[in-house]
C-alpha positions in Angstrom: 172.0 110.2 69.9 169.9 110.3 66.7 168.6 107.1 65.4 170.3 106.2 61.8 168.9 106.6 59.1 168.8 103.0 58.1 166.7 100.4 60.3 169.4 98.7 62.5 169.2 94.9 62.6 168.1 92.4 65.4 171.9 91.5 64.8 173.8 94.4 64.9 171.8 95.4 68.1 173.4 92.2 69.7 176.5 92.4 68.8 176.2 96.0 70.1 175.7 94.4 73.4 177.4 91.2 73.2 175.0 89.3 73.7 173.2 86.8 71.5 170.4 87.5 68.8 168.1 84.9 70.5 168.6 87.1 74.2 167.1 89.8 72.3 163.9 88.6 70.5 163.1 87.3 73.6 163.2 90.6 75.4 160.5 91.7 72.6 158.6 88.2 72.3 159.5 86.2 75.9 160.0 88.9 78.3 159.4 86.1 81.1 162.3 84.2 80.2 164.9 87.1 80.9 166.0 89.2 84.0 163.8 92.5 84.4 167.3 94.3 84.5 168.7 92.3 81.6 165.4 93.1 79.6 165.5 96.8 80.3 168.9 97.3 78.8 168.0 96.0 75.7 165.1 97.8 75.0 166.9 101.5 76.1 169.8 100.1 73.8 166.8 99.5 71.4 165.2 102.8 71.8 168.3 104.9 71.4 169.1 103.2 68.2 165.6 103.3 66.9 165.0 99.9 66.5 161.6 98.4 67.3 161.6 95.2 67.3 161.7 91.7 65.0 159.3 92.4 62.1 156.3 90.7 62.9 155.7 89.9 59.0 158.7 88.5 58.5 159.4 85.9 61.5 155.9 85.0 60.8 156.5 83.7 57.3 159.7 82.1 58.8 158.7 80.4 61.9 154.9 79.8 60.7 153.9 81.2 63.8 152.4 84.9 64.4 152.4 85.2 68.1 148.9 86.1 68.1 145.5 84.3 69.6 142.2 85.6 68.4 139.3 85.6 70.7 136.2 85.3 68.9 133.6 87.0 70.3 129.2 86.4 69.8 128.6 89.7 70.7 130.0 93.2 69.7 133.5 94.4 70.8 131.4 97.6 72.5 129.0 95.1 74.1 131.9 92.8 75.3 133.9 95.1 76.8 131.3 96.7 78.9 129.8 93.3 80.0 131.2 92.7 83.5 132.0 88.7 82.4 132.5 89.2 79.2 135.3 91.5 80.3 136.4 89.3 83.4 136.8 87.0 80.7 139.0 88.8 78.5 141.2 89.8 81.5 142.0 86.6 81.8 142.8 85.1 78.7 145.1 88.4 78.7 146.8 88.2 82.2 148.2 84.9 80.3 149.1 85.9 77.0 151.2 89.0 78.3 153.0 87.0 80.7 154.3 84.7 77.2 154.2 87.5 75.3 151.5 87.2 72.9 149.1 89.6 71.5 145.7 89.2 71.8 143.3 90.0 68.9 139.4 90.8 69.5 137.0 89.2 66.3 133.4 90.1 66.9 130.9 87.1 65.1 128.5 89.9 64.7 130.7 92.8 62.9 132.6 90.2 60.8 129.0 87.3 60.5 130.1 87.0 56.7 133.7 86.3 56.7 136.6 86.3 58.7 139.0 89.6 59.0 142.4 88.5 56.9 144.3 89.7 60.8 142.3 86.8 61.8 143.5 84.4 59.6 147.4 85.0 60.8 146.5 83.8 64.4 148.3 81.1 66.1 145.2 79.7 68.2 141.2 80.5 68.6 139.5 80.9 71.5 135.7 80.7 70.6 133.1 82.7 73.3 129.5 81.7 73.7 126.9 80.7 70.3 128.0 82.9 67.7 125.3 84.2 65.1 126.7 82.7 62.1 128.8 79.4 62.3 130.0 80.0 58.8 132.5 82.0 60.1 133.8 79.1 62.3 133.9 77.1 58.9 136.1 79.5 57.5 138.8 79.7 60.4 142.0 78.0 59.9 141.4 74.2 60.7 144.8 73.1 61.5 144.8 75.4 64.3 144.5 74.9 68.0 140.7 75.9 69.3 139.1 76.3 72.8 135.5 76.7 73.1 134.4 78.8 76.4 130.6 78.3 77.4 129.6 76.8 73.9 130.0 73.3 72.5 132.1 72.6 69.6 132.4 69.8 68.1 136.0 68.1 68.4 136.8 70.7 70.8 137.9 71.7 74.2 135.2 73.6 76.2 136.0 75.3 79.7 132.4 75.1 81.4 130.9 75.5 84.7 127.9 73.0 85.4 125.0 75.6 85.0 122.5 72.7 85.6 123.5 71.7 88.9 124.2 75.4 89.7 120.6 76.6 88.6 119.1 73.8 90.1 120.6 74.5 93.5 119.4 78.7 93.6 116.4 77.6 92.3 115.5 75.0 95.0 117.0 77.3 97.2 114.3 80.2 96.3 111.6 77.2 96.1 112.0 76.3 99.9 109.7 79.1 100.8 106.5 78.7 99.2 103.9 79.8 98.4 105.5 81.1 95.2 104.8 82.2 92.0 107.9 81.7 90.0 108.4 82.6 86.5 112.0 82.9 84.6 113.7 85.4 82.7 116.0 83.9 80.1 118.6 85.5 78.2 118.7 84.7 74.5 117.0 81.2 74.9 114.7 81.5 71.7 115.8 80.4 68.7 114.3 83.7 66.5 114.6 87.1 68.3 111.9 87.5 71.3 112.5 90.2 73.6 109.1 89.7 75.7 107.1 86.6 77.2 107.9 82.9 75.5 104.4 81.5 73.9 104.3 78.3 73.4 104.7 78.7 69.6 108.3 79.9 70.1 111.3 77.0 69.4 114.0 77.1 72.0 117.6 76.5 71.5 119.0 73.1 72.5 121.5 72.9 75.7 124.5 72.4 73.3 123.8 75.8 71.5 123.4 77.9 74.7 124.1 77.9 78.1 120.7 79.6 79.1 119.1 75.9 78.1 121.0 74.3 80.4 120.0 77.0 83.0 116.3 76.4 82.3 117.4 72.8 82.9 118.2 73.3 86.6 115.0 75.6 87.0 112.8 73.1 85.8 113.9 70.4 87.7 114.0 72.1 91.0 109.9 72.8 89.6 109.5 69.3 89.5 111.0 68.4 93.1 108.4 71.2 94.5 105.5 69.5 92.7 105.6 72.2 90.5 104.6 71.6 86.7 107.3 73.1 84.5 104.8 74.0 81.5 103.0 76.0 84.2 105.8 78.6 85.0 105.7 81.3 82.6 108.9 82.6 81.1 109.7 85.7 79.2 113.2 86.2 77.4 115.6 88.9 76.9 118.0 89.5 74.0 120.4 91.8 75.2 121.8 91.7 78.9 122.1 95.1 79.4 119.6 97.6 81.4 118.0 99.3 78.3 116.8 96.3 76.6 116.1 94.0 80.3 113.6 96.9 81.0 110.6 96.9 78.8 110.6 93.3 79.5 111.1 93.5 83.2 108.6 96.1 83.6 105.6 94.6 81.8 106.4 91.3 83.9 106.6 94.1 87.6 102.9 96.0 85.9 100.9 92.7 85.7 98.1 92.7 88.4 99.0 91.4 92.3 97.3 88.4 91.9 99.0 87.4 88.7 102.3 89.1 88.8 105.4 86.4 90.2 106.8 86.7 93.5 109.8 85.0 92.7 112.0 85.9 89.5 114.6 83.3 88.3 117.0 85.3 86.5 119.7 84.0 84.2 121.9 86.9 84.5 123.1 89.5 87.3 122.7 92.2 84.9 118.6 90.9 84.3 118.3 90.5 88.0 119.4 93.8 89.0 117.0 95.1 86.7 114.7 93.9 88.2 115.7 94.8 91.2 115.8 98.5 90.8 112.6 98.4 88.7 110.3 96.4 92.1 111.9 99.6 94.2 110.7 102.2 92.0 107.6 100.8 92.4 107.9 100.6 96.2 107.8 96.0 96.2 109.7 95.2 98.9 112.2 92.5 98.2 112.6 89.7 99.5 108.9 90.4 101.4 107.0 91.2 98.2 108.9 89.6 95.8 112.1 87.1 95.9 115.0 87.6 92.8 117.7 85.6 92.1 120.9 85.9 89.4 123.8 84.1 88.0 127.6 85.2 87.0 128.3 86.8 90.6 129.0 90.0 89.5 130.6 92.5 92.1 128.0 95.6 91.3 125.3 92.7 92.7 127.1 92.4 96.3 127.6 95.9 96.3 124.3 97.6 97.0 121.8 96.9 98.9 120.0 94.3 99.4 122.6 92.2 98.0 121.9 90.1 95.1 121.1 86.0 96.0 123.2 84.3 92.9 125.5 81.9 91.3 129.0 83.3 91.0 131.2 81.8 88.6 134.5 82.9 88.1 135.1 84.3 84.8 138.7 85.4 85.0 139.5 81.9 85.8 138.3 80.9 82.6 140.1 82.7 80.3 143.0 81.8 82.0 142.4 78.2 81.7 141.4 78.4 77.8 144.5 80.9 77.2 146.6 78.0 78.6 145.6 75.3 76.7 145.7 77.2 73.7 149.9 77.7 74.5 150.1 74.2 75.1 150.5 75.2 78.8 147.5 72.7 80.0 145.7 69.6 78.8 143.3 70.5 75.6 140.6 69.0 77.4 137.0 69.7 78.2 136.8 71.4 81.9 134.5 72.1 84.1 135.0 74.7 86.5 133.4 75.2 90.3 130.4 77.5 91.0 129.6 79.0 94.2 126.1 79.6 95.3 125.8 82.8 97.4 122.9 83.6 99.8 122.3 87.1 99.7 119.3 89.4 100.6 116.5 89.1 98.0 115.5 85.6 98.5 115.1 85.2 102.6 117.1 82.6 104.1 116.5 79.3 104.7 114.5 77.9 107.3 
């Protein structure tokens, strides 16, 4: 059968079926709260008829409510995606919206730094992802709104964290058992202006409530201080991007340095920066753990994968996009949260005594 030429009602479609008007927008909008068999004859009923579904405009004006959560992301949508937590993340948050049939919407703090997109401003929550480069933008989000803050403090907010203190402090005394070392750390976006390259002294951090990668340093330092090691002593580069192009200048001018003054134990604040340097030190036939010890953090699975497999911290990013995608439906307690880490003892640090 043809669909008609005019757009058929909600309405008329259930009193095609007999069935009620509210049984219908939910087979669009609640899908959990009906039978799969009682859903899938509406929407064939639907799709013979030509009807689409509720306008989305219109129940949004009437119910002051558009259905949609925005994530807001601190890095580009390209760069989020292909980031293994960043995307664990988003799985999350999105395993929960499509069961309650919302829609998610991406926002990138870099693309959109000046001002919000106007599909932004429709959402019914915000779910805020690491420091974003411009808090203006946070200024000009709708306030009444619900927000959830993942892996960045906002003030007056709900964050879902995971302790990365305690957790770098634990890999890092873990490495320290077996001295002598040389350790130095690679950071990830720790500076306050752009430095892709060795931290001087001149160089002003960011504070632990702007970035997780303080709190990291944190750990690392005092795990220095329980091994008599002075903190100030341990040199530290940084990297701005965590992805293999930009890790590797960085990485290799730390692998080039002399034997004598090159580290033989790499504290990395990523998977992505540890693996670097992982495959970097075999190109130039180091042998790790023997020649040189490297640890991570995030637990990513391309790290217990290969060979030898990657000593870390995993922390489980699809659980935390669940949780914040469930307070922001109301469906758990908009309170700060602090998730479980898991230290795993892989093969480049050696084990312990």
């Amino acid at each position: 059968m043809p669909p008609p030429s005019r757009r058929i009602t909600l309405k008329e479609l259930a009193t095609r079926l007999d069935i009620s008007t509210a049984t219908v927008s939910n087979a669009f909008n609640r899908p959990d709260q009906l039978s799969t068999a009682l859903r899938d004859r509406i929407l064939r009923e639907a799709k013979t008829l030509g009807y689409s579904g509720p306008d989305a405009t219109a129940r949004s004006l009437r119910t002051g409510r558009s259905r949609i959560v925005a994530v807001v992301l601190a890095e580009s949508l390209t760069y989020s995606l292909n980031d293994a937590v960043a995307s664990e993340l988003l799985s999350g948050i999105a395993e929960v919206l499509d069961a309650h049939g919302r829609t998610l919407l991406l926002v990138s703090g870099r693309q959109h730094a000046n001002r919000i997109p106007d599909s932004a401003s429709m959402a019914d929550g915000f779910i805020i992802y690491g420091l974003l480069p411009n808090r203006k933008m946070l200024a000009d989000l709708p306030s009444r709104r619900p927000f959830v803050a993942i892996d960045y403090d906002l003030e007056g907010c709900p964050t879902v964290h995971v302790n990365n203190e305690q957790a770098s402090y634990a890999i890092a005394c873990h490495a320290l058992a077996h001295l002598p070392q040389r350790p130095a750390v690679i950071s990830l976006r720790l500076t306050k202006h752009p430095c892709n390259g060795r931290i001087s002294a001149e160089q002003e951090l960011l504070a632990a409530s702007q970035t997780i990668t303080h709190c990291r340093l944190q750990g690392f330092q005092r795990a220095f201080e329980r091994y008599a090691i002075d903190p100030a002593s341990v040199p530290m580069w940084n990297i701005e991007e965590n992805t293999f192009a930009v890790c590797m200048p960085v990485i290799e001018e730390i692998l080039d340095l002399p034997e004598g003054q090159r580290p033989t134990l790499l504290l990395c604040m990523s998977d992505r920066i540890a693996l670097t340097a992982l495959t970097l030190a075999e190109q130039r036939g180091l042998r790790v753990p023997d020649d040189l010890c490297i640890t991570g953090f995030d637990g990513i699975a391309e790290g217990q994968y290969r060979a030898p497999r990657l000593t870390t911290v995993r922390q489980d990013s699809v659980a935390k996009g669940r949780l914040a995608a469930s307070m922001i439906l109301g469906k758990e307690p908009m309170t700060t949260t602090w998730l479980e880490t898991e230290l795993i003892l892989g093969e480049t640090c050696p084990p312990s005594a």
